[in-house]
N, CA, C and O atoms as a GROMACS GRO file, in nm:
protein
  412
    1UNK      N    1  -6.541  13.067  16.766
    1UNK     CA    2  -6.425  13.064  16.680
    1UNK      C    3  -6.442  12.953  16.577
    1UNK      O    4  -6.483  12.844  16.616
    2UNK      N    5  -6.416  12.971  16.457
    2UNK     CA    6  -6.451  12.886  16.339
    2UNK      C    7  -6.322  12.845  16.293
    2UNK      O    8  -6.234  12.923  16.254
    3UNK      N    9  -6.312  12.719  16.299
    3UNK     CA   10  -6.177  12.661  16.236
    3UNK      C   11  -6.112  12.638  16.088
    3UNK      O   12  -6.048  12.537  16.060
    4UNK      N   13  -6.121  12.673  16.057
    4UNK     CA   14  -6.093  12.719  15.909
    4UNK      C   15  -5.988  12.624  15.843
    4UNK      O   16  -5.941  12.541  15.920
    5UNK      N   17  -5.947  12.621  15.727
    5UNK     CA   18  -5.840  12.529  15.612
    5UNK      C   19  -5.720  12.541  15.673
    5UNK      O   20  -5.649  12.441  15.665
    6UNK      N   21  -5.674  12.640  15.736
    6UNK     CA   22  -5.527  12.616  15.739
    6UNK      C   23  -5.464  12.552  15.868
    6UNK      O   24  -5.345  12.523  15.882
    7UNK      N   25  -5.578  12.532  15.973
    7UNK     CA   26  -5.584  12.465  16.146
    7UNK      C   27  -5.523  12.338  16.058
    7UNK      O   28  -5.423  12.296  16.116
    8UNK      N   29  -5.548  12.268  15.946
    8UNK     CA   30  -5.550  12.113  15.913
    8UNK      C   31  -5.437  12.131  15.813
    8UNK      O   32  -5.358  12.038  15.806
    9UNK      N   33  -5.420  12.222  15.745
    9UNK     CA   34  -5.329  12.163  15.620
    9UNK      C   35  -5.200  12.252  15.700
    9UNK      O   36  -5.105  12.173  15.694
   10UNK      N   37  -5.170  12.330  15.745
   10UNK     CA   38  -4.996  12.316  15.819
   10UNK      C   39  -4.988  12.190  15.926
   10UNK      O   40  -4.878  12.140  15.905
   11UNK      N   41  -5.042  12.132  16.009
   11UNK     CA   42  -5.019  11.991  16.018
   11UNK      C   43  -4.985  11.895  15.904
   11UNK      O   44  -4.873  11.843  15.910
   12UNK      N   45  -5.058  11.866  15.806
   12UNK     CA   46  -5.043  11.746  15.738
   12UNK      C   47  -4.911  11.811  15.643
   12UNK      O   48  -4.825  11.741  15.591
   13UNK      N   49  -4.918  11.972  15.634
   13UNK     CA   50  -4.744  11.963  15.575
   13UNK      C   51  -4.676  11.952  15.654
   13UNK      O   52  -4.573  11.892  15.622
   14UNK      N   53  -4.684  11.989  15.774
   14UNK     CA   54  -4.543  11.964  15.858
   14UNK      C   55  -4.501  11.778  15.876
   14UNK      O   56  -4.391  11.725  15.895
   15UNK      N   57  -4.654  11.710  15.860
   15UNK     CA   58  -4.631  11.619  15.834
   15UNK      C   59  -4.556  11.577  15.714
   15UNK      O   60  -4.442  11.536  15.737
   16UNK      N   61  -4.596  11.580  15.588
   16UNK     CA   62  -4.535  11.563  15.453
   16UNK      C   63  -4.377  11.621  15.474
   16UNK      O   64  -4.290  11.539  15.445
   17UNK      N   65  -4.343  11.724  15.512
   17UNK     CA   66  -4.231  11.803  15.534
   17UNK      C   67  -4.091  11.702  15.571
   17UNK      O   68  -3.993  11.660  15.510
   18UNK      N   69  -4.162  11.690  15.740
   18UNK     CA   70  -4.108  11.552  15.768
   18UNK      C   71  -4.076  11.430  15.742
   18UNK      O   72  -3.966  11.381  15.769
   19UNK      N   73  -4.209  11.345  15.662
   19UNK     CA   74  -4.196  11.243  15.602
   19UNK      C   75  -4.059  11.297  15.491
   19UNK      O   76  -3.960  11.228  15.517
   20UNK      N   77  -4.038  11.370  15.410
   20UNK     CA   78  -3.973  11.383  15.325
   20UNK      C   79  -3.839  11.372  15.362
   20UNK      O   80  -3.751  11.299  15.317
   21UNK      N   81  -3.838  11.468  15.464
   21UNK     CA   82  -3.668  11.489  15.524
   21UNK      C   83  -3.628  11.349  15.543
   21UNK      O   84  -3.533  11.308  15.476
   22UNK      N   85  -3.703  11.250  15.645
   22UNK     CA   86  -3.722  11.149  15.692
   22UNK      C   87  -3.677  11.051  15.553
   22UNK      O   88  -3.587  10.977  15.593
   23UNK      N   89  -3.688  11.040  15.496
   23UNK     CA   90  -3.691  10.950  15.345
   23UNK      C   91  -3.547  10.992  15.287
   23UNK      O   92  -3.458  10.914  15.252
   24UNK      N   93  -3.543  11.159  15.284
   24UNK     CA   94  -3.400  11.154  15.201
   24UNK      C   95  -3.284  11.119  15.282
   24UNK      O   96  -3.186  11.071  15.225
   25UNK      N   97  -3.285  11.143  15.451
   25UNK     CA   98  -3.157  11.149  15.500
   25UNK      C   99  -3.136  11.014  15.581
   25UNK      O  100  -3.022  10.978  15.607
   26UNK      N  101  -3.260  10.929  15.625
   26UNK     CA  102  -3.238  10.818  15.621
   26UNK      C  103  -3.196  10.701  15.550
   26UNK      O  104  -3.236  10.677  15.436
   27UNK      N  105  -3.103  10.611  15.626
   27UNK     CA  106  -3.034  10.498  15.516
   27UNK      C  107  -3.132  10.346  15.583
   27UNK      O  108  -3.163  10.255  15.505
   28UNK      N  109  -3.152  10.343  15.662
   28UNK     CA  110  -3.249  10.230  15.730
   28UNK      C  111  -3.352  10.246  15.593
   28UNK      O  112  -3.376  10.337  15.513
   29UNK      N  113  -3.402  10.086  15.618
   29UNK     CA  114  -3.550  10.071  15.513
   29UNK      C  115  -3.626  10.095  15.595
   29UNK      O  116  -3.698  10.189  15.562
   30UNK      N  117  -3.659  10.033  15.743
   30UNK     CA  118  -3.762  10.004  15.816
   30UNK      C  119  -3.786  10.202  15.800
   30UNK      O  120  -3.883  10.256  15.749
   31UNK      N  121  -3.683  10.260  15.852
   31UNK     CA  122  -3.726  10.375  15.875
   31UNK      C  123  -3.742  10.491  15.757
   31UNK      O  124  -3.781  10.604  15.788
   32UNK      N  125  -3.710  10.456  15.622
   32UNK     CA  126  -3.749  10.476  15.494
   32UNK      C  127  -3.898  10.463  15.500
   32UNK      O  128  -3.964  10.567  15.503
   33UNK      N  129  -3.949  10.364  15.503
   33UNK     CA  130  -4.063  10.319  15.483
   33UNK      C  131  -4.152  10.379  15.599
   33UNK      O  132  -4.263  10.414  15.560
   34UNK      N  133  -4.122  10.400  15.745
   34UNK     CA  134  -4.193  10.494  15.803
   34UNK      C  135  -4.212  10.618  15.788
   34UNK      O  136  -4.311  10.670  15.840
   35UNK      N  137  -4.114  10.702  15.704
   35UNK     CA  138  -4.176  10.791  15.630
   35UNK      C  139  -4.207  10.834  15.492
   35UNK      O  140  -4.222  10.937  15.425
   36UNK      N  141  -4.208  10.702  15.483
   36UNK     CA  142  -4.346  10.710  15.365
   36UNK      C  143  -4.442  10.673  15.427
   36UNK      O  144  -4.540  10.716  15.367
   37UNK      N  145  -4.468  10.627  15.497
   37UNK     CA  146  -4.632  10.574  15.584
   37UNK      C  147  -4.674  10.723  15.637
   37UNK      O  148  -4.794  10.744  15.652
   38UNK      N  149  -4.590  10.818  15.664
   38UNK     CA  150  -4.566  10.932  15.722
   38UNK      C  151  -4.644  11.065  15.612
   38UNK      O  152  -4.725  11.153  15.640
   39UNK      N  153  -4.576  11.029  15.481
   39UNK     CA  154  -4.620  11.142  15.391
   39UNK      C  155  -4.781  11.053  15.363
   39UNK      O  156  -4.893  11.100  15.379
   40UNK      N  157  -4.757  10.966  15.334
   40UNK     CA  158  -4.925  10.917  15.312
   40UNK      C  159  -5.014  10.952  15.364
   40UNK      O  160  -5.116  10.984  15.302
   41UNK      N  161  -5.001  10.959  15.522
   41UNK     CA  162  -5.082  10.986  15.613
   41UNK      C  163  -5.123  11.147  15.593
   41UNK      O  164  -5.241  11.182  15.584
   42UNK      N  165  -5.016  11.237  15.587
   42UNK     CA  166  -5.045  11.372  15.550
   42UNK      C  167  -5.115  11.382  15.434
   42UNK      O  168  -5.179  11.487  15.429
   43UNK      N  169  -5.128  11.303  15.328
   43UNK     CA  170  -5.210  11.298  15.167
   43UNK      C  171  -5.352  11.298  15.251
   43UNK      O  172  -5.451  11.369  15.232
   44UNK      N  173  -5.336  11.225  15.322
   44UNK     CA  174  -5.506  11.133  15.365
   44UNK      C  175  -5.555  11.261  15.432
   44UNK      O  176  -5.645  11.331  15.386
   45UNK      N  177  -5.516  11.275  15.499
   45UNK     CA  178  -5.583  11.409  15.621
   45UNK      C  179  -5.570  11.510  15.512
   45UNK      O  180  -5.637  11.601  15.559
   46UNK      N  181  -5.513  11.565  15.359
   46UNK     CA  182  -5.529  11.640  15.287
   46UNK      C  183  -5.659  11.594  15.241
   46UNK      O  184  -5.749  11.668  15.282
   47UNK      N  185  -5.710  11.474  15.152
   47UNK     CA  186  -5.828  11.425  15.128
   47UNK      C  187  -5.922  11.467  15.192
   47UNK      O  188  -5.998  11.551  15.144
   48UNK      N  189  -5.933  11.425  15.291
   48UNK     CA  190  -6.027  11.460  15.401
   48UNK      C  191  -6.056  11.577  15.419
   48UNK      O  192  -6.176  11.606  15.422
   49UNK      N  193  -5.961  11.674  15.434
   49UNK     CA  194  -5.994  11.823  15.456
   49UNK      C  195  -6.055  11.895  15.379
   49UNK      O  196  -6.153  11.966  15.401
   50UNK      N  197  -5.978  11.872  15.253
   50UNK     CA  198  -6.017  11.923  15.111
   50UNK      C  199  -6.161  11.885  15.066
   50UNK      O  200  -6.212  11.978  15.004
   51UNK      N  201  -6.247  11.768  15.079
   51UNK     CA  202  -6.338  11.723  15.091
   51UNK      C  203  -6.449  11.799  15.143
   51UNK      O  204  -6.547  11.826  15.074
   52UNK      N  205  -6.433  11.838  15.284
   52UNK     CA  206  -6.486  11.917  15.394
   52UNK      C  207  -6.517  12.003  15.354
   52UNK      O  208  -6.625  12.039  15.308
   53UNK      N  209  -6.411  12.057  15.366
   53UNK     CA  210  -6.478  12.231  15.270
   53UNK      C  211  -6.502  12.275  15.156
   53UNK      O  212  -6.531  12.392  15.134
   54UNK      N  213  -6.491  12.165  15.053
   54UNK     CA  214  -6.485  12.227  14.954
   54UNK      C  215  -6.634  12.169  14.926
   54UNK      O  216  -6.715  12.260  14.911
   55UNK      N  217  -6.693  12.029  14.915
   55UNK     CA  218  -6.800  11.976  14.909
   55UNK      C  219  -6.814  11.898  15.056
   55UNK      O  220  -6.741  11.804  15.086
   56UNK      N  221  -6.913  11.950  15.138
   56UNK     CA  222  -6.935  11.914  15.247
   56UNK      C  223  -7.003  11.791  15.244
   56UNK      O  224  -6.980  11.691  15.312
   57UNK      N  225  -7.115  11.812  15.133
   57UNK     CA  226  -7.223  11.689  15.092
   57UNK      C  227  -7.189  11.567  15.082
   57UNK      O  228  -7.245  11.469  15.133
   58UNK      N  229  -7.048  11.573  14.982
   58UNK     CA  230  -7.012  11.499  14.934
   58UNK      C  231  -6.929  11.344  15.006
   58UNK      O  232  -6.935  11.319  15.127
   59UNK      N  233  -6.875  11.280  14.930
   59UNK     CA  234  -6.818  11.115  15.034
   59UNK      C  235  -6.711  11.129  14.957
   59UNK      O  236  -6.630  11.052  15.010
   60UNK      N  237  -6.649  11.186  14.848
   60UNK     CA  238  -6.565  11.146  14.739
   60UNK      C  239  -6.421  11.163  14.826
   60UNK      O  240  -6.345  11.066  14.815
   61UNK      N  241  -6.382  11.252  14.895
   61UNK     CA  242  -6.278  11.254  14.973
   61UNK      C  243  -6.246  11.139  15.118
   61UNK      O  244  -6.131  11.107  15.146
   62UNK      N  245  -6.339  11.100  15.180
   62UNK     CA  246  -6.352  10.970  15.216
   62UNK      C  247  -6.322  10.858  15.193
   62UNK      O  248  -6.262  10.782  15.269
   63UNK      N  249  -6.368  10.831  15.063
   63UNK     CA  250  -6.360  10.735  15.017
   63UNK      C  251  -6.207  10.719  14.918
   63UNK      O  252  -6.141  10.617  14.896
   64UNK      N  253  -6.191  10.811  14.889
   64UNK     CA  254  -6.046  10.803  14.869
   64UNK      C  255  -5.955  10.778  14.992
   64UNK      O  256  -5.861  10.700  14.975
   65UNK      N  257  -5.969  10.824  15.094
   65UNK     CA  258  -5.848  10.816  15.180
   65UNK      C  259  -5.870  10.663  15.241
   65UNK      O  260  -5.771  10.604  15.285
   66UNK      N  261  -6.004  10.598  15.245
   66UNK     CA  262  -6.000  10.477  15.300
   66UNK      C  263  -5.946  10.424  15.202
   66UNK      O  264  -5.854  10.351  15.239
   67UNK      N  265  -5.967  10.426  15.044
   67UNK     CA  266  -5.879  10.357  14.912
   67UNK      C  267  -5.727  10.342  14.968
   67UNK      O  268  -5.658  10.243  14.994
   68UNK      N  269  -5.700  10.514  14.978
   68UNK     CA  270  -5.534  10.493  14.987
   68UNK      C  271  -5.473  10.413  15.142
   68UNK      O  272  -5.371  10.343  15.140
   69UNK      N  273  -5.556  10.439  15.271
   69UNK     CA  274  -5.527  10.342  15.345
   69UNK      C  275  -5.475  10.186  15.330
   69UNK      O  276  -5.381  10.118  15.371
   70UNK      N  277  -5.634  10.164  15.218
   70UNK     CA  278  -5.604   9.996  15.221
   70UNK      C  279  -5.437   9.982  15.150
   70UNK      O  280  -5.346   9.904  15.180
   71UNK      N  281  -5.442  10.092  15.042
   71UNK     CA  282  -5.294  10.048  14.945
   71UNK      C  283  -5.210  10.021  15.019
   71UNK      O  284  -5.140   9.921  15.009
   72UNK      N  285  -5.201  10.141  15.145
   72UNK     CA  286  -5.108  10.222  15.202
   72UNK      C  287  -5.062  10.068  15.272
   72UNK      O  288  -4.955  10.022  15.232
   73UNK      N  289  -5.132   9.998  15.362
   73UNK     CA  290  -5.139   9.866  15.399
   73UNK      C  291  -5.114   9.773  15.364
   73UNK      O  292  -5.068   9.692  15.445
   74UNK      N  293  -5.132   9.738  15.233
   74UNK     CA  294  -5.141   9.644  15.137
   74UNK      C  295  -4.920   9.656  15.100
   74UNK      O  296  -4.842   9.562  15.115
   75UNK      N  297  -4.880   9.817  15.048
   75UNK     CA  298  -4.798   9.828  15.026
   75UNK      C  299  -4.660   9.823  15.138
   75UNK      O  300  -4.538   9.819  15.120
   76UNK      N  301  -4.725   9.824  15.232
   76UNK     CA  302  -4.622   9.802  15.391
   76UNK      C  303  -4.610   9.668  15.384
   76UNK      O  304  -4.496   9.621  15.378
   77UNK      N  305  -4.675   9.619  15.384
   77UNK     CA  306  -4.705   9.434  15.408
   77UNK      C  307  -4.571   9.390  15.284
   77UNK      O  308  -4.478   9.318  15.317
   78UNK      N  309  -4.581   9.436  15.168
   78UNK     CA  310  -4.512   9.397  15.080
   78UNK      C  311  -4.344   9.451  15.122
   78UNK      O  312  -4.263   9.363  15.151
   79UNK      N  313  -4.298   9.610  15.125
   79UNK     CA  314  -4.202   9.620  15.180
   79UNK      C  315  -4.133   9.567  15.300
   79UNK      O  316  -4.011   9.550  15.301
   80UNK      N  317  -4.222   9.536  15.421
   80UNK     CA  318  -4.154   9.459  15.514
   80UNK      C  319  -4.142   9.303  15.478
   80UNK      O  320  -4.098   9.225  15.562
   81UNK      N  321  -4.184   9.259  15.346
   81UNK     CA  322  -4.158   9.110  15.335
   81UNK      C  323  -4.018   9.096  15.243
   81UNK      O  324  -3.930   9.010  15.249
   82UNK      N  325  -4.034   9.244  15.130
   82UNK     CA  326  -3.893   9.252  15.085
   82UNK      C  327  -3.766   9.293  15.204
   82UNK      O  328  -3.668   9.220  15.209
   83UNK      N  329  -3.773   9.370  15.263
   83UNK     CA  330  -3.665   9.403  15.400
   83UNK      C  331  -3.695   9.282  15.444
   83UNK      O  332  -3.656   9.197  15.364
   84UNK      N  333  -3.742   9.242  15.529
   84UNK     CA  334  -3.722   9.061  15.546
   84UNK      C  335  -3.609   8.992  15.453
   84UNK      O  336  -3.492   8.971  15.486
   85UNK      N  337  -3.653   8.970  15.366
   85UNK     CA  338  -3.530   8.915  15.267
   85UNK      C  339  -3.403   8.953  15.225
   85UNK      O  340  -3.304   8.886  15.199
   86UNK      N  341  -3.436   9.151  15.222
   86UNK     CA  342  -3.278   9.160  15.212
   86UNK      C  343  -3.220   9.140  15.352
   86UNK      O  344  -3.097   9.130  15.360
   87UNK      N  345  -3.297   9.132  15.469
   87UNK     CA  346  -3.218   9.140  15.632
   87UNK      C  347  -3.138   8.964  15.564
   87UNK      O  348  -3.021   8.925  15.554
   88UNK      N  349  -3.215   8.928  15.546
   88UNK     CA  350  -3.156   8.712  15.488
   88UNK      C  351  -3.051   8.700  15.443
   88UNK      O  352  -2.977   8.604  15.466
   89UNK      N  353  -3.025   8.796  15.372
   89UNK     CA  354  -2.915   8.803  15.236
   89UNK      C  355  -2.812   8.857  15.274
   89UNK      O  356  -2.699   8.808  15.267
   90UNK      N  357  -2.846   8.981  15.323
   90UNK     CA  358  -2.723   9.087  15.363
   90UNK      C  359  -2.715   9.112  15.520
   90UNK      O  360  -2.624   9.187  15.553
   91UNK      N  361  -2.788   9.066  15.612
   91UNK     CA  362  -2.768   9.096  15.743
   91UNK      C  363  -2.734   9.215  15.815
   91UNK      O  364  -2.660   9.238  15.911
   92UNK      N  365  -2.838   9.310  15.714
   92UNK     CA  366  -2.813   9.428  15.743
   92UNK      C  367  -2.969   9.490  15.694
   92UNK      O  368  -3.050   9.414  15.641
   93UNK      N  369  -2.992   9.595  15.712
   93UNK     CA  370  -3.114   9.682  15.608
   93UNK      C  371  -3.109   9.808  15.617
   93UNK      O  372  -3.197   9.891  15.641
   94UNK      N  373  -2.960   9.822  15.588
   94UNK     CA  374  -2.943   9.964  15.541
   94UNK      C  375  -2.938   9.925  15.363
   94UNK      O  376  -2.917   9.822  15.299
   95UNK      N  377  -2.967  10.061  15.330
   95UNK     CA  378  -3.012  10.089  15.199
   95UNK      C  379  -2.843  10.076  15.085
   95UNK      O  380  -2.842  10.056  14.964
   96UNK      N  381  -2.722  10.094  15.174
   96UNK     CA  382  -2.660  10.141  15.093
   96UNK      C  383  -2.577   9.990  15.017
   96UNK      O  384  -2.512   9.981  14.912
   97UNK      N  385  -2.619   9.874  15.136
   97UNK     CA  386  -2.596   9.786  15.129
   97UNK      C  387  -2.643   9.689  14.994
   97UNK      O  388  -2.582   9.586  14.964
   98UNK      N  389  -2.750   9.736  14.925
   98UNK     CA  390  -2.867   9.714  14.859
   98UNK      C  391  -2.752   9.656  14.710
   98UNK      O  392  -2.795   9.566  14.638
   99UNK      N  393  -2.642   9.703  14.686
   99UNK     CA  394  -2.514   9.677  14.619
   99UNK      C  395  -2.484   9.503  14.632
   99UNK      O  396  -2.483   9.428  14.534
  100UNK      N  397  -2.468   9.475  14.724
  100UNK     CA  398  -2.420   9.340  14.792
  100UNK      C  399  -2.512   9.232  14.707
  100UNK      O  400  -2.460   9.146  14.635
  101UNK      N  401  -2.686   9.250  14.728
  101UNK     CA  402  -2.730   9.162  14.641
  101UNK      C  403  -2.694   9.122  14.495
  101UNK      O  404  -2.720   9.006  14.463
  102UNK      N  405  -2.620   9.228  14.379
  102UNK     CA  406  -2.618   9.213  14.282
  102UNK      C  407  -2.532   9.047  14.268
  102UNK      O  408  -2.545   8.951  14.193
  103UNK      N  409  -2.454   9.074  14.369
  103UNK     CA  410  -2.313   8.935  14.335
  103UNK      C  411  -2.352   8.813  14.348
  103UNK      O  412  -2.273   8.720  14.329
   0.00000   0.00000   0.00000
């Protein structure tokens, strides 16, 4: 049995799917931001796949998804240092709260 394109890409949408729902109906940051770590992750395993079959030879899909990892990392580090600060300010990290800082 040969595993073919679509074994990998209805995972990483059901992933993306999720991440999305996850993002609009959540008011938490922490959990905002887990799904965006969420849809990223589905981009990456798209990279990767797409890579595979389309140029097997090739590294170019690889090397992108380790790129977007590091961001992906780089950009968590930064949001949990901003949620840090608004938790300081507002003693809270819901999103809707995000109002309170202006004053």
């Amino acid at each position: 049995m040969d595993i073919t394109l679509i074994y990998y890409l209805v995972p990483a949408m059901i992933m993306f799917c999720c991440g999305i729902y996850g993002f609009i109906t959540r008011r938490n940051m922490i959990a905002m931001l887990i799904s965006l770590e969420l849809m990223l992750n589905a981009v990456d395993i798209n990279f990767v796949v797409f890579n595979r079959f389309l140029y097997p030879e090739a590294m170019e899909g690889m090397f992108f998804t380790l790129f977007a990892i590091a961001i992906a990392a780089a950009e968590t580090a930064v949001a949990i240092a901003i949620i840090i600060n608004v938790f300081r300010a507002v003693n809270n990290v819901d999103a809707r709260d995000l109002n309170k800082l202006k004053n």
